[in-house]
Every structure is written in C-alpha cells, then in structure tokens.
N, C-alpha and C positions, 0 to 999 in steps of 0.2 A: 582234577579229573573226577568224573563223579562216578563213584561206586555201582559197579553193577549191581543184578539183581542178586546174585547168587554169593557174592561180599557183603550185600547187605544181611540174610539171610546166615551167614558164619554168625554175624557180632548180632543178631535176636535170638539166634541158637542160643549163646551162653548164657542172657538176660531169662531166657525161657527154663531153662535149665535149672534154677537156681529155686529150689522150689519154697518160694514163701510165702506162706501158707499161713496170715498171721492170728486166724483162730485157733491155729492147737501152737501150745505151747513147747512145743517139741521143736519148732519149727523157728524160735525165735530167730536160733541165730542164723538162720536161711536170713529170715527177713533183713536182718542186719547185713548179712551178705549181700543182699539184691539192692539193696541202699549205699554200701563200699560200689557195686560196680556201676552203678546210677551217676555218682559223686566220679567217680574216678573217668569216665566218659565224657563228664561237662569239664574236668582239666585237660583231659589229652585234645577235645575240640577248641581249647583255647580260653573257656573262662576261667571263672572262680568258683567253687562250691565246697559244702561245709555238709555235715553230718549233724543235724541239729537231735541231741536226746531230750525224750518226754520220760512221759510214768510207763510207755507201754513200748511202741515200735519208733524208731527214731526216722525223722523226717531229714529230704535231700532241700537245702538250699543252697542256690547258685544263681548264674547270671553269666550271659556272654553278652558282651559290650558290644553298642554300634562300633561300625569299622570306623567311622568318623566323627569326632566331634559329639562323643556318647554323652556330654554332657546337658546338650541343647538338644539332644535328639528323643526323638516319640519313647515310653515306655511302655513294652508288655507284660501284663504278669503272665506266668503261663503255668496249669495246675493237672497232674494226673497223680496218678498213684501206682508203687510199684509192688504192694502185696496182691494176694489174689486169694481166689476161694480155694475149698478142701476139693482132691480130685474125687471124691468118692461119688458116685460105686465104680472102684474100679473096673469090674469087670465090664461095663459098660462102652469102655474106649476102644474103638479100634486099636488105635497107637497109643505108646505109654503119654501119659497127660504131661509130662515136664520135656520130654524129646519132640523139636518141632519137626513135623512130619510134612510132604505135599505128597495132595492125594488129590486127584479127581478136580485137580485145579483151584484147590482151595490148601491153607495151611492150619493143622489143627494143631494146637498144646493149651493147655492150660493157661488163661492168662493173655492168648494170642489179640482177642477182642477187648477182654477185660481185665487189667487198662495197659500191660505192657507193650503191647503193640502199636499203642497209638502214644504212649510215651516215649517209645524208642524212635516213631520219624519225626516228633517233633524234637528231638534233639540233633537228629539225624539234619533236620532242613535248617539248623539255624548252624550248626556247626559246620553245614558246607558253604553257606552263605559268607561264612565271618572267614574261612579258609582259601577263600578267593576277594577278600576284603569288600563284600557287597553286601553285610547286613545294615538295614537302614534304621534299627529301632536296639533301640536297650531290651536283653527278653530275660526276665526278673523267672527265676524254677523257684517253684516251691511244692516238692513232691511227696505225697502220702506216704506210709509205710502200713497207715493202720486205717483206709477207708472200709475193707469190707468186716470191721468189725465196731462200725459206726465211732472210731476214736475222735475225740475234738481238740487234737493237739494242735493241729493245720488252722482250725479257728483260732484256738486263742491264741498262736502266731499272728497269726493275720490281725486281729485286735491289736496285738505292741507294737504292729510293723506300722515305723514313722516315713517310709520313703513315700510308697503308692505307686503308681502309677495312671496310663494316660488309656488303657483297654485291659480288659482280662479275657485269657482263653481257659475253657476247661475241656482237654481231650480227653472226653472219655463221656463216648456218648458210638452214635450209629446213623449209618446210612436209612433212610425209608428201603428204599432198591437199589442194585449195581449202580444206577443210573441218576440216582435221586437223591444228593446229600440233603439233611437236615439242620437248623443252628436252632438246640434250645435257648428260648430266650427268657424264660420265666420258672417258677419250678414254685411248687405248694408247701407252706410249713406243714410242722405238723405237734400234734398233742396228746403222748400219749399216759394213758392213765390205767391207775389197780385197784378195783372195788371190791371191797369184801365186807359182805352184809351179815347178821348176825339176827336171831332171832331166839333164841335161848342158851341152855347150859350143854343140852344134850340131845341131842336124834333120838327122837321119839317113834312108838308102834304108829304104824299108820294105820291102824283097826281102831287102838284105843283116842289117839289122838285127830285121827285124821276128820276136818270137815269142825274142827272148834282147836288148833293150833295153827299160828301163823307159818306155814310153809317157807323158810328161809328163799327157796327157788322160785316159788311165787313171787315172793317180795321184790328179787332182783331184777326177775323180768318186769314187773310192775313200773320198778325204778324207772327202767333204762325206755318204756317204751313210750313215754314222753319226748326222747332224743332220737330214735330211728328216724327211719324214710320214710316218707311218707309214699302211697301210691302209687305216685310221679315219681319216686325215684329222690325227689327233693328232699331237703332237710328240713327242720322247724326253720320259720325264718330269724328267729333270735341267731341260729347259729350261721346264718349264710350274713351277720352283719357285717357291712363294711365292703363285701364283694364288687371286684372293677371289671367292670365287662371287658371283652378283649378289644381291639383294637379293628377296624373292617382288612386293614392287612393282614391279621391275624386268621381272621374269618376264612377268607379267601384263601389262606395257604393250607388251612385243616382240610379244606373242602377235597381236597386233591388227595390228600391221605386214604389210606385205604379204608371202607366202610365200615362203622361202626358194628352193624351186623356180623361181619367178615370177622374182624375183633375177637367179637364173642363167639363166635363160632369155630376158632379156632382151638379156644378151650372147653369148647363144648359145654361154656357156659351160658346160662339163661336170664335174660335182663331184667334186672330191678322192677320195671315201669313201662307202662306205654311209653313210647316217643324216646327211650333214656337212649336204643341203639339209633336212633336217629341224629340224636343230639350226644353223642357219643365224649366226644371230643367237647362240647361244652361241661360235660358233667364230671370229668377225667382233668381237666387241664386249668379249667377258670372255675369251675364253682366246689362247694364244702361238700366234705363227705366223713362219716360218720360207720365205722364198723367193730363190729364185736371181735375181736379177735382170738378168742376164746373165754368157753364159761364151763366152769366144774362146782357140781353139787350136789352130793348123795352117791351113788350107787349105778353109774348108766351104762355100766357092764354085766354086774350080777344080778340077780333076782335077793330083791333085799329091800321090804319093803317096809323102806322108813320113811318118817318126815326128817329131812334135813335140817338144821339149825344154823348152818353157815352156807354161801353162795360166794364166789368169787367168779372175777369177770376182768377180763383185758379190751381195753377198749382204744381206739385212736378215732382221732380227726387229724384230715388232712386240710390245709387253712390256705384258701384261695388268696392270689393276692390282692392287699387293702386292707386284710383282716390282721386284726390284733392279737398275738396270744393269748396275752392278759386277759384282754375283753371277753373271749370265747371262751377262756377257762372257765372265769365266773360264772356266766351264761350257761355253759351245762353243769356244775357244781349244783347251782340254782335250781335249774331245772330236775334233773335226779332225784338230788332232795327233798322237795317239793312233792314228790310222785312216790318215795318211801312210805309203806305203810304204817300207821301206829303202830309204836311197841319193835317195829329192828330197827336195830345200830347200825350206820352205813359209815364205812371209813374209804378215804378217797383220798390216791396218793398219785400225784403228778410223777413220772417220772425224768427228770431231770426239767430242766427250765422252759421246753418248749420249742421250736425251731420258726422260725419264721419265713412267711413266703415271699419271692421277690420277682417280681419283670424288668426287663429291660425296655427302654424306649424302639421300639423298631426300625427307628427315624436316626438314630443313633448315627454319626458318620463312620466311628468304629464297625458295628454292623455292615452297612453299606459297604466299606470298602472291605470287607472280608468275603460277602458275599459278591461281590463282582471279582476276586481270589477265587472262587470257587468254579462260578459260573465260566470263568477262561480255561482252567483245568480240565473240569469234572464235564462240563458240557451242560451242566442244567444248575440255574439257580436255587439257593437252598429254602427250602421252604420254611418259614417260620413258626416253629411250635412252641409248645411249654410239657413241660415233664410236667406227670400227674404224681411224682414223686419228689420225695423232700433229699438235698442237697445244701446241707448248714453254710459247706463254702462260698456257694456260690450266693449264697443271701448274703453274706458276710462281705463279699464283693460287691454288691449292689450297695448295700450300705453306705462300701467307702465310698458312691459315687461314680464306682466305675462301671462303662458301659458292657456288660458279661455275655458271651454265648458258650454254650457248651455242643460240642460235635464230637464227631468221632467217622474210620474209615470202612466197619465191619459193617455188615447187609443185618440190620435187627431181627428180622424173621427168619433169616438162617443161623445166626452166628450160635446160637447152645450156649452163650453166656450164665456162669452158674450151671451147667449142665454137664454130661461126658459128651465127648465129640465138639471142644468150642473150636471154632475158627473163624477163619476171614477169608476173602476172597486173596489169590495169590498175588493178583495185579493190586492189593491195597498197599502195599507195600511202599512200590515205588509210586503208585497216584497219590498216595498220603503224603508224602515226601517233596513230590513236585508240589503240590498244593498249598501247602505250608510255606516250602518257600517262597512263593506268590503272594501269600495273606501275610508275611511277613515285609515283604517289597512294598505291599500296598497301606499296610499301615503305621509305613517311612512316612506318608501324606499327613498322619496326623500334626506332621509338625509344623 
C-alpha cells in the first residue's frame, strides 16, 4: 500500500530534524546521526547498508537488490547527500529551520531542497518498488555526509569502488518551473589558486617613495590582467584550450531556459560584455571562466598612505568540458608570470589538485529512458543543461564511463537553497516519488 501524503511527511519530519550541519563542528555527531537514520531506512526497506568512516563525516553505503535475478539485471548508482548548510540568520525564518513546516503550499526546513528532500523519495521510490517485489534494477546508494563542505571522501570511494555500474543518478539538483524538470548533463571543473606578490621588506611613505617604488598592488593587478576577460566577456584563448561546443540538442534545450537578461536581473547584476546576456548560457555552462575572488593589499579601509609591499589575490577557473587541468594550470601560471613586473616575487599555490569537467552523451540510452520517466509523470520533458558549477562526483562518474544526470524536485528560483526560508513545492514530494519509481521501471530496459 503506498504511503500517503501525510506518512510520507512523519518519516521527512525526523530526517529534517536532525540537524547536520556539517561545517560547525558542534554538529558532528548530528551529521553522524542523519547518516545512522540514512543507513537504518535502506535496512528496514529491505536492503543492505553500511556506515562507511573518513577523516571527516562518514558516508552511507547501501544497495537494494533487483526483485529478480539481481544478478543479470541493469545497475544504478544513486548519489545525494545528507548534511546540509548552517541555518543562519536565524531570525530570518519564519519557522524554525530543522521543524518541517507547510505553509502557503510549500514545505520549508532546512535541508528540504538541499539535498534531503530529494534523498528521502529516492529512497522512498526504490523501497516501495522492492516492497511489492517490482524493482527492475540493482540501485548501488552512496551518500555524502560532507558535500556542503566540499569533502572528497565520496570521490576517493568511488576511485576503489570495483563493482560500477550500468547509469548514475545524482538527486540533487532542481526543477527550471513547477512544470519543467531539468537533467544536468555536464558540470565545469574547476581551478583554484593563492597568489601572493611581494615587492620588498616593508610599506613604504608613499610621499617619499611613491612614483620610484614598485607598488606591490600595482604589480598584482599587472600580473593577473593578462588572464581577465576580455570585452566580450571572453577569456585569452590560451585559456578556453581544448573547449567542446555543446551539442545542437543542448542548444535547443537552453533556448527554452529563462533569458539570460532575466538571470542577471535577478541579482541586479550587470553583464560582463556585449552579447554575454545574450549568450548567457554559452558563457555559464560550455565555455572558461576566469574570476578574482578576492584581493587584499594595503590599507582599503583607513586613511593610510602607504605603498604596499605585499598583494594577495584568490583566484578560480571554471574549466569547460575538453579542457585539461593540467594544461590550463600551466597556461595561466605562464601567463601571470610572464606579466610580473621586474623586481616582485610572485608565489602561486594551486589549491588542491584541480577538478575536472565532464558531459554526458545526450544520446545516451540511460538519459533517454529517464527522460521519457519524466516526461510520463511530470508532463513535460526534461530539458537538458550543464551546471555552470563544479561537482567532483559527478566527473568522477563520467570517468568510470557511466552515462550521469543529475536532477532534483525543488522549483530553483523559489526554493532559498543556502538561504532562511528553503523549501519545495508540497506536491514535490509525492511527484518525486512517483517519478523515481518510473526512471527506475524504465531503466530495468537497460538490460
């Protein structure tokens, strides 16, 4: 018998509840809590799962077996994650952030969009499927505990892990509109770096020195303005090497997206470049991007006027798919350096190894048959995009060769993800749960 609304709605109350919160350290053993009820849900629905520990939050792996003949039959991996962000500012919230609330036809707590909400009906649709003995695929969990604090436990599992599978899903993503799922199919590396220039011993008068000492903050902007935007909005082309245009499927599904204009307008932000809100979605999704993410040097609060001696600067690229880490490292190291003045010392420190970017084939049968799971449900076929954001797992997926989309059931433009006030539409609940079990039913075919 399948769970009402308001059953379903008890067993996301206590998932919601449980608040972890895996950047403050207070919260650990929440997280470890929200991970026992994770694991302990894929046993009472009938599979196996295990509590796997790292160096930081410990990940849920499990698996409920096809009803029949799990041996010869299609494999899912299936990836969300079950920390979530800090509620703060509190005062902010109507309802308290860990109590799931309905209001106004929507459900708000902490967590609801991102990503337990969309953890819970895919556990929810595979455990009702195998409970009336009608799942047609192996579905392989392997869930976060440490995504919103960029942990790579989940990668370097996935690196050891010898089985594989035959499709990956990743929940945890969002609708365009009530009416308009989306399947990422592609997602941008990324590269980011710590520059710190140097130009003497000590901050110097800027009366006695200033206009015959090399200006540390000078220098750095000097460095770096070899690798900005250009104009257009564009990158140097050293650093767009390697770049794969999209796909004309891919084309044609952006086009439907809401206007790039609209976008920016939303943050009351102001575009790069002629034509960039036009090509919004080209510039966002398939091509390099290149931003300062902070720079401190001297004095830019008081009245203090020195010449500076040191500059530092946070910098990222985001690396279209085709492109190489490696390649683009060296290519702006190159570059930077090249553009250093005589006389400052620039030190230049990658942090951590790099991410890299990945797409899926569109053409993919996995794809396909999820999206026509969608399109029977939901009433409209999912569009296909690419995240203008980096997502390790999901390259790490693509990798192994398997065919990856990532979705999710929350409305993106309402949902307050990261914000006070997050929720979902009320009806995502049980539409996410039918839905799931359908892209479940359908890719029993792969076999």
């Amino acid at each position: 018998m399948t769970p009402s609304r308001d059953e379903l709605l008890d067993d996301l109350f206590e998932l919601i509840a449980i608040p972890s919160v895996s950047a403050d350290s207070d919260h650990a053993g929440d997280v470890r809590a929200a991970g026992e009820w994770v694991r302990d849900r894929i046993l009472s629905g009938g599979g196996d799962a295990e509590l796997v520990e790292t160096e930081r939050h410990p990940l849920v792996i499990g698996e409920l077996q096809a009803s029949e003949r799990p041996e010869s039959s299609p494999t899912v991996l299936c990836y969300a994650h079950f920390d979530v962000q800090p509620p703060d500012p509190l005062e902010l919230w109507e309802s308290p952030p860990f109590e799931l609330t309905r209001r106004d036809g929507n459900l708000y707590a902490r967590g609801v969009a991102d990503d337990k909400g969309n953890l819970f009906l895919l556990l929810e649709a595979a455990a009702q499927l195998a409970a009336v003995g009608q799942l047609p695929v192996n579905v392989r969990l392997a869930f976060d505990g440490e995504e919103e604090v960029g942990g790579d436990s989940i990668v370097r599992w996935l690196e050891q892990d010898e089985r594989g599978a035959d499709a990956a899903l990743i929940l945890d993503g969002a609708m365009v509109r009530r009416d308009q799922p989306v399947f990422y199919v592609g997602v941008r590396g990324m590269l980011y770096f710590h520059l710190r220039l140097r130009t003497g011993t000590t901050d110097m008068h800027s009366g006695m020195f200033g206009g015959a000492a090399l200006n540390a903050a000078h220098a750095l902007i000097a460095a770096l303005a070899g690798v900005l935007p250009r104009a257009d909005g564009r990158l140097p082309d050293p650093l767009r090497a390697g770049v794969t245009p999209p796909s004309e499927a891919e084309l044609a599904a952006w086009a439907q997206l809401p206007p790039g204009a609209d976008q920016l307008a939303h943050y009351g932000a102001a575009s790069i470049g002629a034509g960039a809100a036009e090509e919004f979605y080209l510039h966002t999704f398939a091509d390099t991007s290149l931003d300062v993410n902070g720079f401190a040097s001297g004095s830019p609060d008081l009245v203090k006027t020195v010449l500076p001696v040191e500059a530092r600067a946070n910098v990222s690229i985001r690396l279209a798919p085709g492109q190489d880490p490696d390649e683009i490292r060296q290519m702006f190291e190159r570059l930077v350096r090249d553009a250093v003045p005589e006389g400052a010392e620039l030190e230049i420190v990658l942090n951590g190894s790099g991410s890299r970017p990945a797409v899926t084939p569109t053409g993919s049968p996995a794809i396909r048959l999820a999206a026509d799971a969608f399109e029977q449900v939901v009433g409209a076929r999912p569009l296909l995009v690419r995240s203008g954001g980096t997502l390790p797992i999901y390259a790490g997926l693509v990798a192994r060769g398997l065919p990856t989309l990532a979705t999710g059931f929350g409305v993106e433009s309402e949902a307050n993800v990261h914000a006070p006030n997050e929720n979902v539409p009320e009806e995502a609940l049980e539409l996410g749960v039918a839905t799931m079990r359908e892209v479940f039913r359908r890719l029993g075919e792969l076999g």
